[in-house]
BADREN-197780 format. One record per atom (N, C-alpha, C, O, CB): atom name; residue in one letter; x, y, z. Coordinates in steps of 0.1 Angstrom, whole numbers, plus 2048, in hexadecimal, padded with zeros to 3 digits. Last residue first. Glycine has a CB too. Example, Ala and Ser with C-alpha at 12.3 -4.5 7.8 and 13.67 -1.06 7.14 Angstrom:
BEGIN
+------+-----+-----+-----+-----+
: atom : res :  c1 :  c2 :  c3 :
+------+-----+-----+-----+-----+
:    N :   s : 880 : 7EA : 847 :
:   CA :   s : 889 : 7F5 : 847 :
:    C :   s : 881 : 800 : 84F :
:    O :   s : 886 : 80B : 850 :
:   CB :   s : 88D : 7FA : 839 :
:    N :   a : 884 : 7C7 : 84E :
:   CA :   a : 87B : 7D3 : 84E :
:    C :   a : 884 : 7DF : 84E :
:    O :   a : 88E : 7DF : 855 :
:   CB :   a : 871 : 7D3 : 85A :
+------+-----+-----+-----+-----+
***
This chain:
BEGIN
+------+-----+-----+-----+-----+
: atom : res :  c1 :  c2 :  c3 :
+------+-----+-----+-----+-----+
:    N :   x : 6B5 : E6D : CA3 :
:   CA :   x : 6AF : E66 : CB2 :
:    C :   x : 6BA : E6F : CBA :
:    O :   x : 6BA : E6F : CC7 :
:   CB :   x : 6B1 : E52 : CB5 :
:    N :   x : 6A3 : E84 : C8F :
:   CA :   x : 6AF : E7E : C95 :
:    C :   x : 6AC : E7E : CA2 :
:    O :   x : 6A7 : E86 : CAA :
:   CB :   x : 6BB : E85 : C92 :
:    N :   x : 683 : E7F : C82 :
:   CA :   x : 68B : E87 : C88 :
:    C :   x : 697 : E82 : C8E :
:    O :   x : 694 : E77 : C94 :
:   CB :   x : 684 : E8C : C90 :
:    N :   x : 67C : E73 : C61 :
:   CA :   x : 67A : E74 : C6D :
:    C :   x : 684 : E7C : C79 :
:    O :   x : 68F : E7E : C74 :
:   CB :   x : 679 : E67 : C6F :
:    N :   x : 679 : E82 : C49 :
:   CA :   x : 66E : E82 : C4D :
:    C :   x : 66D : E7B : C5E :
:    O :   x : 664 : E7B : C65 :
:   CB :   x : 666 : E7B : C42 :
:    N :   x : 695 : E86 : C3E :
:   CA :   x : 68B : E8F : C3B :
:    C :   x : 67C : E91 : C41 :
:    O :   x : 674 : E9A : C40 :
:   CB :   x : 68B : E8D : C2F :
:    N :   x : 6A1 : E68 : C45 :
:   CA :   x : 6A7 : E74 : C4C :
:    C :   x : 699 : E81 : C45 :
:    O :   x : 694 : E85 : C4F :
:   CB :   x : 6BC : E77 : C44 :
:    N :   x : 68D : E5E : C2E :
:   CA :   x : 68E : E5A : C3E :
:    C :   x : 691 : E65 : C48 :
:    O :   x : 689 : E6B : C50 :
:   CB :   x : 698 : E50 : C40 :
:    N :   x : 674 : E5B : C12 :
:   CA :   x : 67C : E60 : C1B :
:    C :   x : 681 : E5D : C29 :
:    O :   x : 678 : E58 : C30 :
:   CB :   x : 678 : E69 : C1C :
:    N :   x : 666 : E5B : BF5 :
:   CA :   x : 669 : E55 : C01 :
:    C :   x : 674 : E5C : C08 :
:    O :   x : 67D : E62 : C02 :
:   CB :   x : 66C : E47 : BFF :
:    N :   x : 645 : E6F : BEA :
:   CA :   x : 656 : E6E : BED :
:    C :   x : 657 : E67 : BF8 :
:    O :   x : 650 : E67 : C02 :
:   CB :   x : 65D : E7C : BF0 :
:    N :   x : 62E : E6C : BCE :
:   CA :   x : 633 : E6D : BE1 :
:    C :   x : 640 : E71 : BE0 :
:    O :   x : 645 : E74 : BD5 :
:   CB :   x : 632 : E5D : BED :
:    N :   x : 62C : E66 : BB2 :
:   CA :   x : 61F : E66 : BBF :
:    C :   x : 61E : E68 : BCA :
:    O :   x : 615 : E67 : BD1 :
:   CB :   x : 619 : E5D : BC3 :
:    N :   x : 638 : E82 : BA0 :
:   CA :   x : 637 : E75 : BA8 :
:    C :   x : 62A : E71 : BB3 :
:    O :   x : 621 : E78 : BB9 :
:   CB :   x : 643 : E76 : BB1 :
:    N :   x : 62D : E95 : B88 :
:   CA :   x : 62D : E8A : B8B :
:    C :   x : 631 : E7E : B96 :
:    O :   x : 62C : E72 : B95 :
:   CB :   x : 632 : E8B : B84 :
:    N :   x : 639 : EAE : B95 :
:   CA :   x : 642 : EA6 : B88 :
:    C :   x : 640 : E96 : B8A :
:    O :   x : 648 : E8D : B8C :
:   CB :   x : 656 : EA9 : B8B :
:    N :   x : 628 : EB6 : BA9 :
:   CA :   x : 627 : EBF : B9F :
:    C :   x : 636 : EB7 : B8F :
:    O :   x : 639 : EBB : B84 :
:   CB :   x : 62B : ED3 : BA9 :
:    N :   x : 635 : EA4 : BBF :
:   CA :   x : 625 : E9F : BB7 :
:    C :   x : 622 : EAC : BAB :
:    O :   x : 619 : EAA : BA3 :
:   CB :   x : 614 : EA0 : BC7 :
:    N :   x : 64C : EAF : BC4 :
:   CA :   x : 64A : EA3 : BC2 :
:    C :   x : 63F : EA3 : BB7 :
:    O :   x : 640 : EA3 : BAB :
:   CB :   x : 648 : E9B : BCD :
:    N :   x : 63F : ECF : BCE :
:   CA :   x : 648 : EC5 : BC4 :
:    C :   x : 648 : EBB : BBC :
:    O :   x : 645 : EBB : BB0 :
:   CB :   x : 64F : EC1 : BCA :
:    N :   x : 636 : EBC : BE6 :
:   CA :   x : 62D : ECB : BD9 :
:    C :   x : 634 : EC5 : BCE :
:    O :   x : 631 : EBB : BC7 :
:   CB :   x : 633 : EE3 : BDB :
:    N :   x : 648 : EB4 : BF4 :
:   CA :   x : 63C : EAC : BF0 :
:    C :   x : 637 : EB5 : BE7 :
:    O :   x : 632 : EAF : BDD :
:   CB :   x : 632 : EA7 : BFB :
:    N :   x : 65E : EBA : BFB :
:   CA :   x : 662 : EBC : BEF :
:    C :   x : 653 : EB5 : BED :
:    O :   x : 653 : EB0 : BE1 :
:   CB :   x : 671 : EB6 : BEB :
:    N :   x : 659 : EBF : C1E :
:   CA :   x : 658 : ECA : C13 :
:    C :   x : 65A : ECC : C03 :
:    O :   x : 658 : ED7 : BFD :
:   CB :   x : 661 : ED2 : C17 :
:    N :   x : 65F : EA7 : C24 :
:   CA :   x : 654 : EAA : C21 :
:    C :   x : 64E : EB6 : C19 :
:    O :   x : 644 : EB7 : C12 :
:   CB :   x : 650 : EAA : C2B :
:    N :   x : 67C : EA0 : C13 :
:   CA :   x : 675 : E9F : C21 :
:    C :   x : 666 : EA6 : C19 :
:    O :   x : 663 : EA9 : C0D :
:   CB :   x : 67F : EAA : C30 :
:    N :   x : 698 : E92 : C00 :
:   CA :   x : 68C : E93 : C01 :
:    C :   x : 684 : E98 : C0F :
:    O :   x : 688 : E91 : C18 :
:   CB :   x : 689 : E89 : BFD :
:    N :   x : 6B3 : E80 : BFB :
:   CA :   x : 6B5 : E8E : BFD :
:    C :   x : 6A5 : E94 : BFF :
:    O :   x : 6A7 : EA1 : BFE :
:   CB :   x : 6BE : E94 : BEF :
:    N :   x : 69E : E6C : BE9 :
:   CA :   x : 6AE : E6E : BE4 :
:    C :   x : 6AC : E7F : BEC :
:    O :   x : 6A7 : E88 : BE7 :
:   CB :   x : 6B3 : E6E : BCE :
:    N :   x : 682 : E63 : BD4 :
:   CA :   x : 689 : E62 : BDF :
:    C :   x : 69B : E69 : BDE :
:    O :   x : 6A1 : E6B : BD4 :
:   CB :   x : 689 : E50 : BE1 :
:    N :   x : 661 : E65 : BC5 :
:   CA :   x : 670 : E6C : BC4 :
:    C :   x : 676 : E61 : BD5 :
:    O :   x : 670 : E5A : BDE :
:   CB :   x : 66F : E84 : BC6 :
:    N :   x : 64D : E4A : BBA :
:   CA :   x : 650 : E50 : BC0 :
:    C :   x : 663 : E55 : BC6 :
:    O :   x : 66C : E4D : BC9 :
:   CB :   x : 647 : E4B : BC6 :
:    N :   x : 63A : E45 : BA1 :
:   CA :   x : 647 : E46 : BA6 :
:    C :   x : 642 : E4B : BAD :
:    O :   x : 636 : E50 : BAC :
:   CB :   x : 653 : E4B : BA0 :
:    N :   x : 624 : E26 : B93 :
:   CA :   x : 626 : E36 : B9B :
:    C :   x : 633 : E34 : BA1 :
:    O :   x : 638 : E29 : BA5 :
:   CB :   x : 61A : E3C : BA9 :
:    N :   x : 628 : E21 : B6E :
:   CA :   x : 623 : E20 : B7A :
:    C :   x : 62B : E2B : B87 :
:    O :   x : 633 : E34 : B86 :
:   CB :   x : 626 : E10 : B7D :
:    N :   x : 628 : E27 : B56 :
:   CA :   x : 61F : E29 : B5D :
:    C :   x : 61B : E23 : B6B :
:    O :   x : 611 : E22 : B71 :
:   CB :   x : 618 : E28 : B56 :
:    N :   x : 647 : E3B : B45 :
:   CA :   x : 63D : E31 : B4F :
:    C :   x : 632 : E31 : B53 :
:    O :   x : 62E : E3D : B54 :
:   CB :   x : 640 : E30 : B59 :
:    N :   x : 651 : E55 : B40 :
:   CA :   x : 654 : E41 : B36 :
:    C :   x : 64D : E38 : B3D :
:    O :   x : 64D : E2C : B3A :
:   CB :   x : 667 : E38 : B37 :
:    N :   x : 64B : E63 : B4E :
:   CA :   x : 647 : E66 : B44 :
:    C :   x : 649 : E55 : B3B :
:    O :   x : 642 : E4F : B32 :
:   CB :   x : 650 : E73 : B40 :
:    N :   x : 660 : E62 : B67 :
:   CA :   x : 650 : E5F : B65 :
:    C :   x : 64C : E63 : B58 :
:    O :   x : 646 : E6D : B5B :
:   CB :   x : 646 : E67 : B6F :
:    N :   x : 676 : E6A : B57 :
:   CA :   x : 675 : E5B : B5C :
:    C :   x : 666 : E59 : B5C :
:    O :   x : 660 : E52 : B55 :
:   CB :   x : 67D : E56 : B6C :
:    N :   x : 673 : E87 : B58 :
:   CA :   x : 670 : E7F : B50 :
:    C :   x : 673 : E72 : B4D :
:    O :   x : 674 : E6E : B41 :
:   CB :   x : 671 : E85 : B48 :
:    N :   x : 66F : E89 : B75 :
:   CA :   x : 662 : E8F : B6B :
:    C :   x : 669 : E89 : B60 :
:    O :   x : 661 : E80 : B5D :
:   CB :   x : 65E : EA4 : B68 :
:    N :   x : 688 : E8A : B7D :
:   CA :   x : 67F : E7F : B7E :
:    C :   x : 670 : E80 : B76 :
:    O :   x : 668 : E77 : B72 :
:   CB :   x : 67C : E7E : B8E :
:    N :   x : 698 : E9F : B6A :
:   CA :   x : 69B : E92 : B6E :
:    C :   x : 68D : E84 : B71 :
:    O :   x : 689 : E7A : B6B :
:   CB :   x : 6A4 : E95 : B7C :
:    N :   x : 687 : EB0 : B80 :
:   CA :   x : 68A : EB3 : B70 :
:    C :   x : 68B : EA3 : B6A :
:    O :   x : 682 : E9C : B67 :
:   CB :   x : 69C : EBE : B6E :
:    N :   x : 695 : EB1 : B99 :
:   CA :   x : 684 : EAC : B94 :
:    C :   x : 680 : EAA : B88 :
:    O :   x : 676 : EA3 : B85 :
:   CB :   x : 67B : EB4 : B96 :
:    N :   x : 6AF : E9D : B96 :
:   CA :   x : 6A7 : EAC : B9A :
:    C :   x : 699 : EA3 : B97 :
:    O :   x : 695 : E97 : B94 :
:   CB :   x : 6AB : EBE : B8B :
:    N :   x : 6C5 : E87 : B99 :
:   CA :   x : 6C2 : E8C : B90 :
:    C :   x : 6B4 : E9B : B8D :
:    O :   x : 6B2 : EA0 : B82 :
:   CB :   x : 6C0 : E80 : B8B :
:    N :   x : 6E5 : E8A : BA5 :
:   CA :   x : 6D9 : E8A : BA9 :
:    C :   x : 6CE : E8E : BA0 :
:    O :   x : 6CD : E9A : BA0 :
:   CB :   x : 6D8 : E91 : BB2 :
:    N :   x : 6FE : E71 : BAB :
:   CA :   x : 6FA : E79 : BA4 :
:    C :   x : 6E8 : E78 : BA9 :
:    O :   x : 6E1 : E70 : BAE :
:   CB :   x : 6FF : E75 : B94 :
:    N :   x : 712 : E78 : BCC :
:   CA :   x : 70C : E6E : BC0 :
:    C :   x : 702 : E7C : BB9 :
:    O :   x : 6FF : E87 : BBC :
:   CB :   x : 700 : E5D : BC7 :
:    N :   x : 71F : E8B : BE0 :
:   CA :   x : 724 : E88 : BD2 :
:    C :   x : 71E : E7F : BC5 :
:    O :   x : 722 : E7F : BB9 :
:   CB :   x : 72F : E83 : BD3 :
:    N :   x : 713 : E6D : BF7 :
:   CA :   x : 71C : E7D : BF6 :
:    C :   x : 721 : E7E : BEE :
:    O :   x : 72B : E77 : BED :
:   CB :   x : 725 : E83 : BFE :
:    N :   x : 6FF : E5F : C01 :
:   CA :   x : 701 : E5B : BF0 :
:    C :   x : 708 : E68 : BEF :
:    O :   x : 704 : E70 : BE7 :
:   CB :   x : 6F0 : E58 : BE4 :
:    N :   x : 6EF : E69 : C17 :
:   CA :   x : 6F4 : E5B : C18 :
:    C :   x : 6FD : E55 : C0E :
:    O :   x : 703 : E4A : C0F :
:   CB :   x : 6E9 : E52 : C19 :
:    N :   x : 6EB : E81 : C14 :
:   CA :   x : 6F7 : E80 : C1D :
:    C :   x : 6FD : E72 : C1D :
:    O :   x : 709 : E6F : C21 :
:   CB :   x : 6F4 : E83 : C2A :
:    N :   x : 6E4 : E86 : BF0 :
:   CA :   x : 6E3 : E85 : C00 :
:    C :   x : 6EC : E84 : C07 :
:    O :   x : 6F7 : E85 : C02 :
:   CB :   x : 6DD : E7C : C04 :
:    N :   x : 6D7 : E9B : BD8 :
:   CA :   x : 6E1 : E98 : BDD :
:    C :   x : 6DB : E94 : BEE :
:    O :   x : 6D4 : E9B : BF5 :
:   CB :   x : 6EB : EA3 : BDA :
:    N :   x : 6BA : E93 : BCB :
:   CA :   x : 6C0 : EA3 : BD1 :
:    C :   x : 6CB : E96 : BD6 :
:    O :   x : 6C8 : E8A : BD7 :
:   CB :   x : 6B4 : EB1 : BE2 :
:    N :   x : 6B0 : E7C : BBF :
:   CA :   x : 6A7 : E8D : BBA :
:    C :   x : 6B3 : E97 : BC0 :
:    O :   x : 6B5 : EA2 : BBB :
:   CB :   x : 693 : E92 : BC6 :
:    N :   x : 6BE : E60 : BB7 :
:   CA :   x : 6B6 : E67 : BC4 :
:    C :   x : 6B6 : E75 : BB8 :
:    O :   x : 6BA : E77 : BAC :
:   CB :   x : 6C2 : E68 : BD8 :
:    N :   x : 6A0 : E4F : BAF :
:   CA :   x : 6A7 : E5A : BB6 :
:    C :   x : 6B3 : E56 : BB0 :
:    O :   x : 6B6 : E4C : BA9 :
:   CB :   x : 6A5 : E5C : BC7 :
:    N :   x : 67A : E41 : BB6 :
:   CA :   x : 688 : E47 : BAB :
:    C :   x : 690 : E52 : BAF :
:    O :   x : 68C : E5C : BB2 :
:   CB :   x : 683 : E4E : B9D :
:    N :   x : 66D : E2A : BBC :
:   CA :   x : 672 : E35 : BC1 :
:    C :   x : 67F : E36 : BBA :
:    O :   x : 68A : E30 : BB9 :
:   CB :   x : 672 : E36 : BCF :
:    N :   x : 64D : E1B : BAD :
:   CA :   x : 659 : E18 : BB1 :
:    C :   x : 660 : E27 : BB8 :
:    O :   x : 658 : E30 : BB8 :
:   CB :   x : 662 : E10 : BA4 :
:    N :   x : 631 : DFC : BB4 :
:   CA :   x : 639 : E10 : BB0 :
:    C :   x : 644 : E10 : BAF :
:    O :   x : 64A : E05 : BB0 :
:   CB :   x : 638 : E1E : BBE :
:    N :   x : 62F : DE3 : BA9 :
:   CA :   x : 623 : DEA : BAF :
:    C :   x : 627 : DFC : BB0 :
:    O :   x : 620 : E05 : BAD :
:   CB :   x : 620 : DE2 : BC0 :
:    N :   x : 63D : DD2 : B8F :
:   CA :   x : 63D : DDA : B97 :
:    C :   x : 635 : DE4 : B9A :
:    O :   x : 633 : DED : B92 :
:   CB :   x : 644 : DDD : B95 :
:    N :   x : 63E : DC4 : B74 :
:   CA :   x : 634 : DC5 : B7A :
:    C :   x : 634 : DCC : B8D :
:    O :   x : 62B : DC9 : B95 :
:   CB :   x : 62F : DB7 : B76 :
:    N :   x : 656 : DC2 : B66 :
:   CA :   x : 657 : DBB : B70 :
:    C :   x : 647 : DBC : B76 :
:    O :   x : 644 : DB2 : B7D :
:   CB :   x : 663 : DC1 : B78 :
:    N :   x : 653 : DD9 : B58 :
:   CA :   x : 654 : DCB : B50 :
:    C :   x : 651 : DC3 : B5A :
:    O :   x : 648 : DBB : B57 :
:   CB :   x : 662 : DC7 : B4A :
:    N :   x : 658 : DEE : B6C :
:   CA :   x : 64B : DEE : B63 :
:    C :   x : 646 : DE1 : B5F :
:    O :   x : 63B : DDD : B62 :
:   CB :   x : 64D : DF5 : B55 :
:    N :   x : 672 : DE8 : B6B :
:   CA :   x : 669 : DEB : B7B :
:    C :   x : 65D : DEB : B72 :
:    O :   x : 657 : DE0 : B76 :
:   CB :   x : 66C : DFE : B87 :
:    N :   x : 67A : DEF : B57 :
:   CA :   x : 67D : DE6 : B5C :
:    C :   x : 671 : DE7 : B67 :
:    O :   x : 665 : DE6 : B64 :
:   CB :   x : 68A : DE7 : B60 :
:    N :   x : 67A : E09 : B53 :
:   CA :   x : 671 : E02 : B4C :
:    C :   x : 671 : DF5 : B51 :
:    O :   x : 666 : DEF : B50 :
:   CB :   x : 673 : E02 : B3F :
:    N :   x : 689 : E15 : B6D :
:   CA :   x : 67B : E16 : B69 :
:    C :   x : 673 : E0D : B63 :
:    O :   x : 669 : E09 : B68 :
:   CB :   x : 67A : E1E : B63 :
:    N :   x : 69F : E0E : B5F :
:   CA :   x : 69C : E08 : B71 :
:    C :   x : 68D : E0B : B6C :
:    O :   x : 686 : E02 : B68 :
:   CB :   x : 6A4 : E13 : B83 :
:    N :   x : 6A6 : E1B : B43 :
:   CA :   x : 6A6 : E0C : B49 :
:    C :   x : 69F : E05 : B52 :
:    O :   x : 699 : DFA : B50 :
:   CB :   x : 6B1 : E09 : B4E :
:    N :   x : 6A7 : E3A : B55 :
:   CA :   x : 69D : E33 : B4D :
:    C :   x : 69D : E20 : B47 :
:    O :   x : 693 : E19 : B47 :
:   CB :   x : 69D : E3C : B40 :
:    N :   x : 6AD : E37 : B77 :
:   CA :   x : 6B4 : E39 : B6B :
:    C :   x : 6A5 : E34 : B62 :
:    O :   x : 69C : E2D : B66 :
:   CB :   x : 6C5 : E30 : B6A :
:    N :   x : 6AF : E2B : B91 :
:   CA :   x : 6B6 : E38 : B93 :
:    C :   x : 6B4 : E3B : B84 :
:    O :   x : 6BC : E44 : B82 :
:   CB :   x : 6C5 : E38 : B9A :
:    N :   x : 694 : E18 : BA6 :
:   CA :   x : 69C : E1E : B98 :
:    C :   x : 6A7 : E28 : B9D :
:    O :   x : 6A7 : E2D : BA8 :
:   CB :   x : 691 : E26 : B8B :
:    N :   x : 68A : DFF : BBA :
:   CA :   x : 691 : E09 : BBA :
:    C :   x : 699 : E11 : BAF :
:    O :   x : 6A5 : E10 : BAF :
:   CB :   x : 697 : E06 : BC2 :
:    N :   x : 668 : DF1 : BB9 :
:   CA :   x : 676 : DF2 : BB4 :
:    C :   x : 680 : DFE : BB8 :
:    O :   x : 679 : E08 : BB9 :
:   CB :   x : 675 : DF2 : BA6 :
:    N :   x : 650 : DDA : BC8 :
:   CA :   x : 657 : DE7 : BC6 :
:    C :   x : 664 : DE8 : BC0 :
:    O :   x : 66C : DDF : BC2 :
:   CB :   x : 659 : DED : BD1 :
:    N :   x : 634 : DC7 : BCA :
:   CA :   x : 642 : DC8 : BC8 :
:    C :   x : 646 : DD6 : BC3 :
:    O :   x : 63F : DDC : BBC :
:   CB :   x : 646 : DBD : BBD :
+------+-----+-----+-----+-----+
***
């Protein structure tokens, strides 16, 4: 089972629940969420910090934010528009 957070609540929650990982975002502004709030890496480094179980970033993401990502704690990044190519 997986969860989707945006916030420290969602997290612990997702914890309580016994949740297998979850993906926390979004990290960078997207095209799908224009103007939502984004909380950086900054941000998610310290959601992972209240938890132990594995995040993973999502939100505005491609392969190039994987260094990144895994240098603030996450275990990956999810992604779509960032990792597959327009049909």
């Amino acid at each position: 089972m997986a969860a989707s957070c945006h916030d420290s609540g969602d997290v612990r929650a997702a914890q309580s629940l016994g949740c297998d990982f979850a993906v926390v975002g979004s990290i960078k502004q997207t095209p799908s969420h224009p103007g939502g709030p984004a909380m950086g890496w900054a941000g998610f480094a310290a959601l992972r910090e209240e938890v132990s179980l594995p995040l993973y970033g999502i939100g505005g993401l491609s392969i190039d934010d994987i260094p990144q990502a895994r240098a603030h704690g996450a275990q990956g990044i999810a992604a779509i528009r960032g990792l597959w190519a327009p049909a």
